[in-house]
Backbone as CSV, one residue per row, in Angstrom:
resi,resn,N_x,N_y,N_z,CA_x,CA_y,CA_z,C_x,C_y,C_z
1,UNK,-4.532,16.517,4.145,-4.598,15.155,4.669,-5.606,14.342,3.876
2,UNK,-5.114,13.403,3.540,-6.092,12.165,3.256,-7.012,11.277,4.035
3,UNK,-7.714,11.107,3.808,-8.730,9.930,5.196,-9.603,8.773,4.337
4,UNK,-9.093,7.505,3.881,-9.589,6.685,3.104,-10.632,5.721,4.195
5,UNK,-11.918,5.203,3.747,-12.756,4.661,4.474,-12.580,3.042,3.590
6,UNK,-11.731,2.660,4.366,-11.470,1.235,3.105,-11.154,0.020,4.614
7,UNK,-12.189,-1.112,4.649,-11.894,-2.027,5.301,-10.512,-2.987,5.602
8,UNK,-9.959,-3.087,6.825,-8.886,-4.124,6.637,-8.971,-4.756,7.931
9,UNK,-8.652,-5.981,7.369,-8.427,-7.455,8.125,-8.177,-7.087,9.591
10,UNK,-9.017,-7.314,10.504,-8.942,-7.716,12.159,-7.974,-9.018,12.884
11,UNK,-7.715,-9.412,12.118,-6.619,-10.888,12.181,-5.682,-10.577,12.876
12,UNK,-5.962,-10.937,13.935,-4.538,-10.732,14.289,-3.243,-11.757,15.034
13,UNK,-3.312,-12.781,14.455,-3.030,-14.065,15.051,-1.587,-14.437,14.322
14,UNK,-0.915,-13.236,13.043,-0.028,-13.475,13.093,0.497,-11.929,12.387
15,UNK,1.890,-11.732,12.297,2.113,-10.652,12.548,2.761,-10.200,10.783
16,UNK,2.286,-9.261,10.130,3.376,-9.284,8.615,3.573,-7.719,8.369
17,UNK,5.129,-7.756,7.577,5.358,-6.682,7.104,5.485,-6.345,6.155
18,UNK,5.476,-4.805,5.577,5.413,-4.416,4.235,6.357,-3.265,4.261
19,UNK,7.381,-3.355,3.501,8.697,-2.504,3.045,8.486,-1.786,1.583
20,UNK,8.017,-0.543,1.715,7.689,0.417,0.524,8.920,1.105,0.596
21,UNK,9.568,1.008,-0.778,10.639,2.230,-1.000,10.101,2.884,-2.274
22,UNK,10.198,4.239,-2.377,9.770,5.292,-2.637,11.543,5.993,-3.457
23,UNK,11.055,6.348,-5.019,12.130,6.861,-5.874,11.944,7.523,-6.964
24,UNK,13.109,8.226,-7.418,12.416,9.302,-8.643,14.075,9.371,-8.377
25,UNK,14.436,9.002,-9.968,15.977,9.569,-10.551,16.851,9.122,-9.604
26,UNK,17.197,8.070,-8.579,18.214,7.767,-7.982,18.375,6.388,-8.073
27,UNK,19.016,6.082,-9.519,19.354,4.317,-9.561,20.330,3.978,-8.632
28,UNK,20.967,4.965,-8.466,22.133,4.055,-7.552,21.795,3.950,-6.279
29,UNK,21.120,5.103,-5.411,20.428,4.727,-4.410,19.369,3.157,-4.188
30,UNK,18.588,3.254,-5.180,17.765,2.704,-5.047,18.343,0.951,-5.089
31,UNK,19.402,0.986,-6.357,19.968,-0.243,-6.302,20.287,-0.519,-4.889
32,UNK,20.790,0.044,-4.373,21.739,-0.252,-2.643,20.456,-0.525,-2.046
33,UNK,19.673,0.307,-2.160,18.308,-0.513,-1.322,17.569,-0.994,-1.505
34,UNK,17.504,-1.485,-3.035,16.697,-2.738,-2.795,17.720,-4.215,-2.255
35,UNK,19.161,-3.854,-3.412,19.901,-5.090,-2.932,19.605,-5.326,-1.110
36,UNK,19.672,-4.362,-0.538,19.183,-4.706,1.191,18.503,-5.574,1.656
37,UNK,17.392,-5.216,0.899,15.976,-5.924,1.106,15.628,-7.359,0.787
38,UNK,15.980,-7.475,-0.877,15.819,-8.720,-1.242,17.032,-9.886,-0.752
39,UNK,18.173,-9.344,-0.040,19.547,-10.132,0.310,18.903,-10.214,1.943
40,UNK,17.871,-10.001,2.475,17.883,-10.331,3.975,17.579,-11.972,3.743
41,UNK,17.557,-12.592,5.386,17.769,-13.716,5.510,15.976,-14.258,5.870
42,UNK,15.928,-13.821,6.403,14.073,-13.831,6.129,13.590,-12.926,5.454
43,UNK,12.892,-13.722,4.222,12.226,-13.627,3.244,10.174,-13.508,3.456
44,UNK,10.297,-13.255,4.893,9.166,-12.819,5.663,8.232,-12.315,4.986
45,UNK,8.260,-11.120,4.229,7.895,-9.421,3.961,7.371,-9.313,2.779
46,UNK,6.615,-8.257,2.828,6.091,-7.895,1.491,6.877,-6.715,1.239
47,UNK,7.084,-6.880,-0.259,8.537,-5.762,-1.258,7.416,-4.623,-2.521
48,UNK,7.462,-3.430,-1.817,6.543,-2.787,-2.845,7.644,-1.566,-3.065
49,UNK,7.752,-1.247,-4.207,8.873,0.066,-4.800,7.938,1.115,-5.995
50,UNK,8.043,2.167,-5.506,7.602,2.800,-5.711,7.560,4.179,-6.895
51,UNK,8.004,3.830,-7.940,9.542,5.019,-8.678,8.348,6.146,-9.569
52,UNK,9.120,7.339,-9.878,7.981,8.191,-9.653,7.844,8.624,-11.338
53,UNK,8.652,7.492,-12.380,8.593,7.789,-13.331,10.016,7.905,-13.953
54,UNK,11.259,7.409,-13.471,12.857,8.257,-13.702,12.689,7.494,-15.147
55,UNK,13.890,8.629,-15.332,14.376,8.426,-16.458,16.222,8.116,-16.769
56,UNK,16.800,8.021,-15.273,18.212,7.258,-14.880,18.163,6.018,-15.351
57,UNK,17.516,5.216,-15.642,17.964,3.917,-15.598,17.494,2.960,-13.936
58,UNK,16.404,4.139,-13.460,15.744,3.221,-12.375,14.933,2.288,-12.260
59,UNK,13.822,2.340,-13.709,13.091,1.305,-14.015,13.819,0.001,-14.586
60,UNK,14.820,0.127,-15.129,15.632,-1.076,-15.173,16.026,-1.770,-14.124
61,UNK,16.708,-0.946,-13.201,17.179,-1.738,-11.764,15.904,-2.408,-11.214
62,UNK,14.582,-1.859,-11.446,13.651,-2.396,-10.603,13.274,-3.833,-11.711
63,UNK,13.224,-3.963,-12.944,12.976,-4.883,-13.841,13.522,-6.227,-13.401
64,UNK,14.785,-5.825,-13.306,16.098,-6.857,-12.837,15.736,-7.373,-11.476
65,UNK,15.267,-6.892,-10.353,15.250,-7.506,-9.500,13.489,-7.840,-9.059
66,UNK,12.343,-7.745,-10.467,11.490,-7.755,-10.423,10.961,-9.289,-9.408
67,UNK,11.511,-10.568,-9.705,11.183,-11.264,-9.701,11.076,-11.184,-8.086
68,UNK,12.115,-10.581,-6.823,11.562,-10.239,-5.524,11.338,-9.367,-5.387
69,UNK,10.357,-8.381,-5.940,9.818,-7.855,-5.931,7.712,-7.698,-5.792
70,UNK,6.921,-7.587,-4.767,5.811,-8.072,-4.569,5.045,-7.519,-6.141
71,UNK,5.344,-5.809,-5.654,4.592,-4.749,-6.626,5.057,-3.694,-7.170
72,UNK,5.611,-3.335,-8.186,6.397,-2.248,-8.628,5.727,-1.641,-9.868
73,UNK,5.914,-0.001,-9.531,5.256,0.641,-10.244,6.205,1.813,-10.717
74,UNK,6.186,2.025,-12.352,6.762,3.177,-12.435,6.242,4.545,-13.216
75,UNK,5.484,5.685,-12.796,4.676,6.584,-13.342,4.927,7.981,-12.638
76,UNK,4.656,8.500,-13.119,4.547,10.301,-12.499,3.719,10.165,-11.334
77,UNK,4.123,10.933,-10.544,3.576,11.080,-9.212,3.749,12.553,-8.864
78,UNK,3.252,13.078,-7.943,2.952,14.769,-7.542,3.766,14.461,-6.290
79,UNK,4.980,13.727,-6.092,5.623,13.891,-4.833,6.162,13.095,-3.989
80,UNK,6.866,12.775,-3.047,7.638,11.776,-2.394,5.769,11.197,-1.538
81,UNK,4.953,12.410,-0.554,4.146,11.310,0.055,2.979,11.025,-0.898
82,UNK,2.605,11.469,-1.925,2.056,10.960,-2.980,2.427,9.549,-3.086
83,UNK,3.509,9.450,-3.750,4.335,8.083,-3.413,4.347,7.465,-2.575
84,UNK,4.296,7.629,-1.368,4.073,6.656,-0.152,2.626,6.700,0.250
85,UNK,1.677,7.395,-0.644,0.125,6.814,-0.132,-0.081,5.743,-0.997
86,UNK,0.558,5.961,-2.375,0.322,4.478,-3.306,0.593,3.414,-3.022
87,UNK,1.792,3.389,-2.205,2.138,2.300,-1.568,1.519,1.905,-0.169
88,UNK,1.184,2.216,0.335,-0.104,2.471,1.908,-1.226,1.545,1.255
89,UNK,-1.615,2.046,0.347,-3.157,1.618,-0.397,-2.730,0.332,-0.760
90,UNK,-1.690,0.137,-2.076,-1.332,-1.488,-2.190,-0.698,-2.014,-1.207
91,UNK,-0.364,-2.183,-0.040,-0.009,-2.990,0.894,-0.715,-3.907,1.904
92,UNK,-0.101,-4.966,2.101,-0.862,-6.269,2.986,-0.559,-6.423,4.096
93,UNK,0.672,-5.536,4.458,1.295,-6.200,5.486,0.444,-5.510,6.743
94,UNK,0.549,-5.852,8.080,-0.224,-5.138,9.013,0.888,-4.190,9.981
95,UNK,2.150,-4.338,9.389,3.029,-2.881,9.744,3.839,-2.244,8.246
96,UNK,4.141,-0.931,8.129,4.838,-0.515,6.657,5.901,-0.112,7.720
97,UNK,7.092,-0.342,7.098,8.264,0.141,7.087,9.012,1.218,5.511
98,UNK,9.064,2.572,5.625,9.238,3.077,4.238,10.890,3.253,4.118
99,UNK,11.525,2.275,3.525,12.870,2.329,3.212,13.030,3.374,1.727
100,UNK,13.090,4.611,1.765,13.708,4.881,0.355,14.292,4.764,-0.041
101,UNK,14.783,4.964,-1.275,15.886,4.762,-2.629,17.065,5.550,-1.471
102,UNK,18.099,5.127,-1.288,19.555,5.383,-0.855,19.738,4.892,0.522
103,UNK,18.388,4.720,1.505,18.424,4.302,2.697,18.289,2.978,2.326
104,UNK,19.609,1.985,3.572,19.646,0.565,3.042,19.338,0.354,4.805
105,UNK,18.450,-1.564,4.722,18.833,-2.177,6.132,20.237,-1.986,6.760
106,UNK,20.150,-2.305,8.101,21.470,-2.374,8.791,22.127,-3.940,8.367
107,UNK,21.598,-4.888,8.324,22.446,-5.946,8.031,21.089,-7.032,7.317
108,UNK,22.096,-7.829,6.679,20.905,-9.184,6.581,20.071,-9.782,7.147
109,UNK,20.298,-9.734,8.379,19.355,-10.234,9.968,18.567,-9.474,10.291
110,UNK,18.306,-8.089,9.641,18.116,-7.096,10.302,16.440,-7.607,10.488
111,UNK,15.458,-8.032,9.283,14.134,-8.505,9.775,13.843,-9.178,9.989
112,UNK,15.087,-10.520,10.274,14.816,-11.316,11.251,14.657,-11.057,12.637
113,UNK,15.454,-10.296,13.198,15.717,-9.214,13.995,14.185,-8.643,14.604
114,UNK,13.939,-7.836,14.085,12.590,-7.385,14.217,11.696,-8.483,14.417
115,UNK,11.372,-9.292,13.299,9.843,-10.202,13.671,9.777,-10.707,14.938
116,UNK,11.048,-10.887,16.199,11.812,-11.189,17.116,11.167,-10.787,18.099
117,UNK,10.989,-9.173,17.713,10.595,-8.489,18.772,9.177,-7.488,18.436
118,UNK,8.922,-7.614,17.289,7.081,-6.960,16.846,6.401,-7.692,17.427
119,UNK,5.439,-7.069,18.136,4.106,-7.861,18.473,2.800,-6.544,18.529
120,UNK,1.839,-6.880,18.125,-0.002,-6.784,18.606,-0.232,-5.633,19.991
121,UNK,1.152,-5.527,20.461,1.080,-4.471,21.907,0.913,-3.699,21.212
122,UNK,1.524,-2.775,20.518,1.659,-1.595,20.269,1.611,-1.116,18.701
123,UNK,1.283,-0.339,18.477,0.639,0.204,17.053,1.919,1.385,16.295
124,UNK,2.909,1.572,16.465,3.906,2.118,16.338,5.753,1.585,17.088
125,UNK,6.247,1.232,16.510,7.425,0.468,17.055,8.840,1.042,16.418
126,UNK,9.327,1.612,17.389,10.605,3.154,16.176,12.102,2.025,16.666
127,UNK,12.706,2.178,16.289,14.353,1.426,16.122,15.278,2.757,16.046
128,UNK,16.334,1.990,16.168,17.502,2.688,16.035,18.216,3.383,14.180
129,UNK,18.675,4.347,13.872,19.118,4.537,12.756,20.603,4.909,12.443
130,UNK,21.494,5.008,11.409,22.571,4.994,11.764,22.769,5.979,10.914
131,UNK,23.370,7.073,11.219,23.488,8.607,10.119,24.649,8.682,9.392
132,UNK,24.555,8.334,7.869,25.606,8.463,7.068,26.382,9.869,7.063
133,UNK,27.196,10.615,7.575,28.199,11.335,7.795,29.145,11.425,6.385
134,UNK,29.830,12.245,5.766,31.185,11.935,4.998,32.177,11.406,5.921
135,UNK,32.305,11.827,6.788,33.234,11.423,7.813,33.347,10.263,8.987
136,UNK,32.013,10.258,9.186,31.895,9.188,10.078,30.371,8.599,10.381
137,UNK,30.144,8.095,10.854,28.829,7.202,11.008,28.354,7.372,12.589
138,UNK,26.833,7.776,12.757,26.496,8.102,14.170,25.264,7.119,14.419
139,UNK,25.461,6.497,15.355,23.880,5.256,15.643,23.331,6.990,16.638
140,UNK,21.951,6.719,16.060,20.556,7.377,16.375,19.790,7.137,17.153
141,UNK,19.290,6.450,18.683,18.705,6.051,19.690,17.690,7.174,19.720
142,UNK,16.479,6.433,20.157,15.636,7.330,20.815,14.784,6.137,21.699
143,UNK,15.987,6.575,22.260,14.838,5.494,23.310,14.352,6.789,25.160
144,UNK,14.801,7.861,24.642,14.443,8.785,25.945,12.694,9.311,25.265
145,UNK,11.976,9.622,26.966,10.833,9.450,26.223,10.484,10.307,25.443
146,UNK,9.002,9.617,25.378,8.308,10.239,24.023,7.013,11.553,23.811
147,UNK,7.659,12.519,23.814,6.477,13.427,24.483,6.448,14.713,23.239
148,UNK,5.279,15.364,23.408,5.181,16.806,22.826,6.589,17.112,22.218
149,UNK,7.072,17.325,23.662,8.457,18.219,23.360,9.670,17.411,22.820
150,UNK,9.712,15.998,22.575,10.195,15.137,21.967,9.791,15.694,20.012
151,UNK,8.858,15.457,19.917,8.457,15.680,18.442,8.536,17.529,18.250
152,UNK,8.546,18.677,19.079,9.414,19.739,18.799,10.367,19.684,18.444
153,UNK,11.375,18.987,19.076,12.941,19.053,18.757,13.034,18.024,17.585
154,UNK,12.481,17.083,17.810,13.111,15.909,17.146,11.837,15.014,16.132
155,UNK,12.084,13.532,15.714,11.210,13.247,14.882,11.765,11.669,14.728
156,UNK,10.494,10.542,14.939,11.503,9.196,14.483,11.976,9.240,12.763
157,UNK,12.587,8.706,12.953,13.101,8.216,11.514,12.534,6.954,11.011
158,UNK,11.900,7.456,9.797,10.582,6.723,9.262,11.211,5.273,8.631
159,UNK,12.976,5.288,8.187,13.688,4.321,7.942,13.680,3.446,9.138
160,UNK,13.019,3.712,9.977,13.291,2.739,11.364,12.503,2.661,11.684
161,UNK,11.002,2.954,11.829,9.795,3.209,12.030,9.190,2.073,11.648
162,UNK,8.077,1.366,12.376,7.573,0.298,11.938,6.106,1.200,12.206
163,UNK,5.083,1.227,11.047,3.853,1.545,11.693,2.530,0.871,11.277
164,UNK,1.896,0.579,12.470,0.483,-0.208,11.692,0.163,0.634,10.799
165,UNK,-0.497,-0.631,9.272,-0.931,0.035,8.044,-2.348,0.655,8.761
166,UNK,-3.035,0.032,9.549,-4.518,0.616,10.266,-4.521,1.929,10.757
167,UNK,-3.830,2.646,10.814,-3.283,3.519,11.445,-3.666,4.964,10.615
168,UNK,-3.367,4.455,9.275,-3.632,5.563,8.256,-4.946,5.096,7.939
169,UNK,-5.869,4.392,7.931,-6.858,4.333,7.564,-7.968,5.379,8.791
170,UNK,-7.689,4.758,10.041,-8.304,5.474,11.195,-8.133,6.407,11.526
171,UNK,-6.467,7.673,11.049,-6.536,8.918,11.422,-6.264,9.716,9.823
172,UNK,-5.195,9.248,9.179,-5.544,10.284,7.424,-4.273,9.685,7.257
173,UNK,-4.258,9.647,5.429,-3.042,9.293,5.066,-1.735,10.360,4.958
174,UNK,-0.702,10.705,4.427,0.286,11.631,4.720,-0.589,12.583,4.206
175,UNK,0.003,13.806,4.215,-0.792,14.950,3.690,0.160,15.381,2.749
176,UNK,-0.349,15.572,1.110,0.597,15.487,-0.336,0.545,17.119,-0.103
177,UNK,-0.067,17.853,0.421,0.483,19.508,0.422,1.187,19.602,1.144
178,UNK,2.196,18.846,2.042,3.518,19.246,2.817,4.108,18.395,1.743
179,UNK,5.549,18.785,1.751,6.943,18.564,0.654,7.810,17.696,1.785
180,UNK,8.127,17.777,3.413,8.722,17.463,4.016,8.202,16.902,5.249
181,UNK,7.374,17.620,5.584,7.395,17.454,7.636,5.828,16.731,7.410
182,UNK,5.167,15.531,6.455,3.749,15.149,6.366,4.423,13.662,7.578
183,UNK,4.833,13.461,7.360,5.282,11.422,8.588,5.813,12.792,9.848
184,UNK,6.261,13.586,10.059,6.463,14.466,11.446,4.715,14.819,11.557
185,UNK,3.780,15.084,11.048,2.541,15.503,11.190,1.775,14.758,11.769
186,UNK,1.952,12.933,10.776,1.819,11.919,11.132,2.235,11.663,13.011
187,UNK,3.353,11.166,12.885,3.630,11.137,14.198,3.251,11.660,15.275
188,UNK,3.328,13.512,15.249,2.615,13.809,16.399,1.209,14.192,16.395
189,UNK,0.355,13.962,15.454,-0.948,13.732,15.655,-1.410,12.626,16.106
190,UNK,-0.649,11.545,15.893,-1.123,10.422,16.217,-0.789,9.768,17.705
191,UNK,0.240,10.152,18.166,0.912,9.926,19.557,0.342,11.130,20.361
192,UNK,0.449,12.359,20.267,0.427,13.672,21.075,-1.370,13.559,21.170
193,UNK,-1.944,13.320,20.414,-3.415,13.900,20.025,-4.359,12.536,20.028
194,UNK,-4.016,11.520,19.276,-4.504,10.186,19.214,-3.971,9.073,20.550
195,UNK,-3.310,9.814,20.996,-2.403,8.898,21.777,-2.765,7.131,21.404
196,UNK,-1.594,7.314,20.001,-1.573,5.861,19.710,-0.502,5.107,21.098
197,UNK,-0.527,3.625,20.368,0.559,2.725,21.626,2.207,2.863,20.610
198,UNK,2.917,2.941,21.637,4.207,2.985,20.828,5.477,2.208,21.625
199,UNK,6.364,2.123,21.087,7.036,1.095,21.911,8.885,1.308,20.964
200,UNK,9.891,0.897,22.120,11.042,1.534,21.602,11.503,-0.116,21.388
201,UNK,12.567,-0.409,20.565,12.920,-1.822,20.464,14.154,-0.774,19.653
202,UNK,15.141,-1.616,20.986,17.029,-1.050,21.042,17.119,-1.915,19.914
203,UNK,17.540,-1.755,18.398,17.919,-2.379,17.582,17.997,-1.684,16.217
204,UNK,19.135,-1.832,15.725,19.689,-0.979,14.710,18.366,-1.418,13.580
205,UNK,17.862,-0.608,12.503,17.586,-1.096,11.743,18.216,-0.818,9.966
206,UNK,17.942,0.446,9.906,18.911,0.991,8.514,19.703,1.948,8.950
207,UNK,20.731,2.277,7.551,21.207,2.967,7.196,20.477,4.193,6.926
208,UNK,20.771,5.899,7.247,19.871,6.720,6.667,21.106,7.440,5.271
209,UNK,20.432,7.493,4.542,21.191,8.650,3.843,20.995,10.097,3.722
210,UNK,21.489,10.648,4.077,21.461,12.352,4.753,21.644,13.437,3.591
211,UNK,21.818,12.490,2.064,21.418,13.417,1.292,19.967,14.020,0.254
212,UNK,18.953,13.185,1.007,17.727,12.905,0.895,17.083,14.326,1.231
213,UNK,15.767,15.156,0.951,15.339,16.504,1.000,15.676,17.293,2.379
214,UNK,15.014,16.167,3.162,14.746,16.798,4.587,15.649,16.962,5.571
215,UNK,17.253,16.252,5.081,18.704,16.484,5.897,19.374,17.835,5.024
216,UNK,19.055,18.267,3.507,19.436,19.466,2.787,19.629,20.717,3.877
217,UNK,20.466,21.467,3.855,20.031,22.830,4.855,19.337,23.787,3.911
218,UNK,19.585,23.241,2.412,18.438,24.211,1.915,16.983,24.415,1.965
219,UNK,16.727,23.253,2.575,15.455,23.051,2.542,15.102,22.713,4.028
220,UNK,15.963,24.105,4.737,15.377,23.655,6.418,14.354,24.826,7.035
221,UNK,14.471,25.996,6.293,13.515,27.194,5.978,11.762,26.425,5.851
222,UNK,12.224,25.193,4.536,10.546,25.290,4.015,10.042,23.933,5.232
223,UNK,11.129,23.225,6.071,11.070,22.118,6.913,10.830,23.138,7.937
224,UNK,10.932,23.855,8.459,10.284,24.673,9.298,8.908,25.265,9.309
225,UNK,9.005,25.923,7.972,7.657,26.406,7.722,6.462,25.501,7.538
226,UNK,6.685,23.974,7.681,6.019,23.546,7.241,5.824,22.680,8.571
227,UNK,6.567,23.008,9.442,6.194,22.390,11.226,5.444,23.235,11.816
228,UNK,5.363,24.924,11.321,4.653,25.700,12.353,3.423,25.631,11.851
229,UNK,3.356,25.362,10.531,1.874,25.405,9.819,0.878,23.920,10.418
230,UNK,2.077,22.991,10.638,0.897,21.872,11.253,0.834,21.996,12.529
231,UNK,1.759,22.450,13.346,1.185,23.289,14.824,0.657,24.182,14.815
232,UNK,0.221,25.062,14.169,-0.855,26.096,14.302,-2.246,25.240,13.865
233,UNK,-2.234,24.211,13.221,-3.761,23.412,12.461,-4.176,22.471,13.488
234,UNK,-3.265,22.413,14.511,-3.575,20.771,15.270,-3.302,21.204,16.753
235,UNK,-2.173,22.112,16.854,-2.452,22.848,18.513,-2.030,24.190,18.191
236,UNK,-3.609,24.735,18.249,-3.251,26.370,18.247,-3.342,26.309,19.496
237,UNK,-4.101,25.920,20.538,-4.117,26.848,22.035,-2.282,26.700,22.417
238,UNK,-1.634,25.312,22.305,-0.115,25.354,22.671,0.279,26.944,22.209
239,UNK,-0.095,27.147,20.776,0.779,28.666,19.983,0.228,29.437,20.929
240,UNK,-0.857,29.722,20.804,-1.056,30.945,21.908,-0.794,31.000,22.791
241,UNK,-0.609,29.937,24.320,-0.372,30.073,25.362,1.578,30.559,25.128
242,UNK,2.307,30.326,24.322,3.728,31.012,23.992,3.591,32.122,23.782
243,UNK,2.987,32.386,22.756,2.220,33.834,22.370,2.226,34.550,23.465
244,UNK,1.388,34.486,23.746,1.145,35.369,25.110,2.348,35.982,25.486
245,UNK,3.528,35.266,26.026,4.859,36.031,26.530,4.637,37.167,25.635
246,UNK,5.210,38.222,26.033,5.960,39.303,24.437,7.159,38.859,24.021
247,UNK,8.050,38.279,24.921,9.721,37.862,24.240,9.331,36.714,23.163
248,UNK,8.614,35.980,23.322,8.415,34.698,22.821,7.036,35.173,21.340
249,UNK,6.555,36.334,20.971,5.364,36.445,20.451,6.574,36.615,18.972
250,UNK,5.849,36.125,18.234,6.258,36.284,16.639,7.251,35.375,16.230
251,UNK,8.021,34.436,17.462,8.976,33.557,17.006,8.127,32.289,16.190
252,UNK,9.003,31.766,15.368,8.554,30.319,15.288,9.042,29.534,16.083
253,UNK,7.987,29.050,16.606,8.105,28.009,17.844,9.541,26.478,17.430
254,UNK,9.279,26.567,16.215,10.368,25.149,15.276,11.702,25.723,15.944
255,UNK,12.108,26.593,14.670,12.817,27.722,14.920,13.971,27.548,16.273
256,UNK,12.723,27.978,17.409,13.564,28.592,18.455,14.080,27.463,18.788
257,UNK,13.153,26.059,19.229,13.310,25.070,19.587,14.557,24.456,18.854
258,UNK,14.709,24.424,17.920,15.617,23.769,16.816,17.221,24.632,16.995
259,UNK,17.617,25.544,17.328,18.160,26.330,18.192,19.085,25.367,18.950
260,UNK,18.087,24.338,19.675,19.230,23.675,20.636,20.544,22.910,19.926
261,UNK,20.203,22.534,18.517,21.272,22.028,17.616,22.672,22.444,17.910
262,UNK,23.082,23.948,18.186,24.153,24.448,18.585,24.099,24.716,20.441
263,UNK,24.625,23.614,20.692,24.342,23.012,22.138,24.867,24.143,23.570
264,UNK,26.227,24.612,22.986,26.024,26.023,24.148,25.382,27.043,24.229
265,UNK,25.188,27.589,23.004,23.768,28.378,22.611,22.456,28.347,22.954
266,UNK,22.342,27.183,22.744,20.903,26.897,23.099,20.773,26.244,24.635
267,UNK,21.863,25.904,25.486,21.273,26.191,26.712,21.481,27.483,27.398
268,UNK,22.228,28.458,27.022,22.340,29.662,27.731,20.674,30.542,27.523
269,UNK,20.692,30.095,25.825,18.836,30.708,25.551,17.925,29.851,26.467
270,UNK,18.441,28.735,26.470,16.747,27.926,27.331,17.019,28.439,28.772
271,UNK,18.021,28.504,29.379,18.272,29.423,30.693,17.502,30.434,30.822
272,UNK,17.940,31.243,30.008,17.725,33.009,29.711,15.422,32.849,29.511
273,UNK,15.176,31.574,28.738,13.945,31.542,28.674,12.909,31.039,29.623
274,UNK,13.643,30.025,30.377,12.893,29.654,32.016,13.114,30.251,33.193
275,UNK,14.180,31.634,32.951,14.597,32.913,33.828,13.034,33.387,33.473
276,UNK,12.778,34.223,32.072,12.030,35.035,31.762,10.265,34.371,32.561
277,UNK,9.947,32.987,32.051,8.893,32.424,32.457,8.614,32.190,33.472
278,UNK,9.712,32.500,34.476,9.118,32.307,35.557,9.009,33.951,36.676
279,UNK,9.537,34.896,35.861,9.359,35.526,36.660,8.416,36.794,35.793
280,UNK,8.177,36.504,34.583,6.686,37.385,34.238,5.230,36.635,34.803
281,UNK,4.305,37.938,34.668,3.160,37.925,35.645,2.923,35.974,34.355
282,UNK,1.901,35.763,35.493,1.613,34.710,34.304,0.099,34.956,33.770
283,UNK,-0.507,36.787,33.585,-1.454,36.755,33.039,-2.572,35.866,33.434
284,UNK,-3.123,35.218,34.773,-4.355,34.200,34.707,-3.986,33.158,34.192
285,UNK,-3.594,32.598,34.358,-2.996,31.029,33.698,-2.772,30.012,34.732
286,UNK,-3.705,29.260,35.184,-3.257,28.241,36.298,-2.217,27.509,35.795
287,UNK,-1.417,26.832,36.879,-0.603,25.980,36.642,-1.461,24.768,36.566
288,UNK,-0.595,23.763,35.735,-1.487,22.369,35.578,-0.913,21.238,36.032
């Protein structure tokens, strides 16, 4: 984790945003999302792109549309949140929204849309996302609440995610030794542990594209391994009090949880697991 001690503006009398997209080798992605950005109808926002050095023909696309463009940079970087702390650090706005290269807005209105409904309440503000499928297209709600066991199973989608830039200054910036699950680390340290303010606003915002690292199934092994490692750093007593069971000792907690994906399966196991919990001793353990 990062933790920068760098002053920013208390102002809060009007409200601005900052749209960092983040890229390495995907011109065609990236074209689709910037065209998004710079084609909305309010011209509100601050435009920072982020490219990690390609050699596709991405620094061209960004050349071409330099002129709406706030800040664009193109150099080697050690990583996707590497890349999104550079952009954290150069930004003005007092919320970031991180659109990457292939994820586009939902429509032209879309931040008109938003400025509509952002306000000074709340320090985190998640939207709706819409999951590119080959086959078909799924809108993404999370508007059921928001708890522990919310960020076990699940995770906002950072394409929809509005978050105060203050936010990373007062708890740490992403952490560049996770590859995947550093904005899932983010999130529930900051809600579960910080208990930041957060707030749901029913409104589509992008497109996700699902061929991006962290939708890969190849890479759902190291997206695992890399959820139990920040729950063991941030709530070990949660691990241990599971621990404790013997049925439940040696699982990964991700893992089991993640399980529910195959939906008859995983309620006959969550059955079979609130059978078991309630009828072993409970070892000294008040209820709370």
């Amino acid at each position: 984790m990062q933790k920068e001690d760098v002053l920013i503006s208390n102002n809060t009398d009007s409200i601005s945003i900052t749209i960092i997209t983040i890229n390495y080798n995907n011109n065609e992605g990236l074209r689709k999302t910037i065209e998004s950005v710079v084609n909305q109808d309010s011209q509100n926002f601050e435009y920072i792109v982020i490219d990690g050095g390609s050699t596709d023909g991405s620094r061209e696309t960004i050349e071409k549309f330099s002129k709406k463009i706030d800040y664009w940079v193109s150099e080697k970087d050690s990583g996707i949140y590497n890349a999104m702390n550079k952009g954290i650090k150069i930004a003005k706005g007092d919320f970031i929204l991180f659109l990457n290269s292939g994820d586009w807005l939902f429509e032209e209105s879309t931040l008109s849309k938003v400025n509509l409904l952002i306000n000074n309440k709340s320090d985190i503000f998640y939207c709706n996302t819409i999951f590119k499928y080959d086959k078909k297209d799924v809108i993404v709600k999370y508007d059921r609440k928001i708890s522990f066991k919310f960020f076990i199973e699940d995770n906002f989608c950072h394409q929809a995610t509005f978050i105060r830039k203050k936010l990373f200054y007062d708890i740490f910036f992403y952490n560049e030794k996770l590859k995947i699950a550093s904005d899932w680390e983010f999130f529930i340290y900051a809600i579960c542990i910080k208990n930041v303010s957060h707030q749901y606003l029913d409104i589509v915002v992008s497109n996700y594209d699902l061929r991006g690292i962290s939708s890969r199934p190849e890479f759902r092994d190291l997206s695992l391994g890399e959820r139990q490692q920040v729950l063991n750093t941030h709530f070990p007593m949660f691990i241990s009090d599971l621990e404790m069971n013997p049925q439940l000792k040696d699982k990964r907690i991700p893992q089991l949880l993640h399980i529910k994906k195959f939906k008859p399966a995983w309620k006959m196991l969550k059955g079979f697991i609130n059978f078991l919990l309630f009828f072993l001793p409970k070892q000294g353990h008040k209820k709370s």
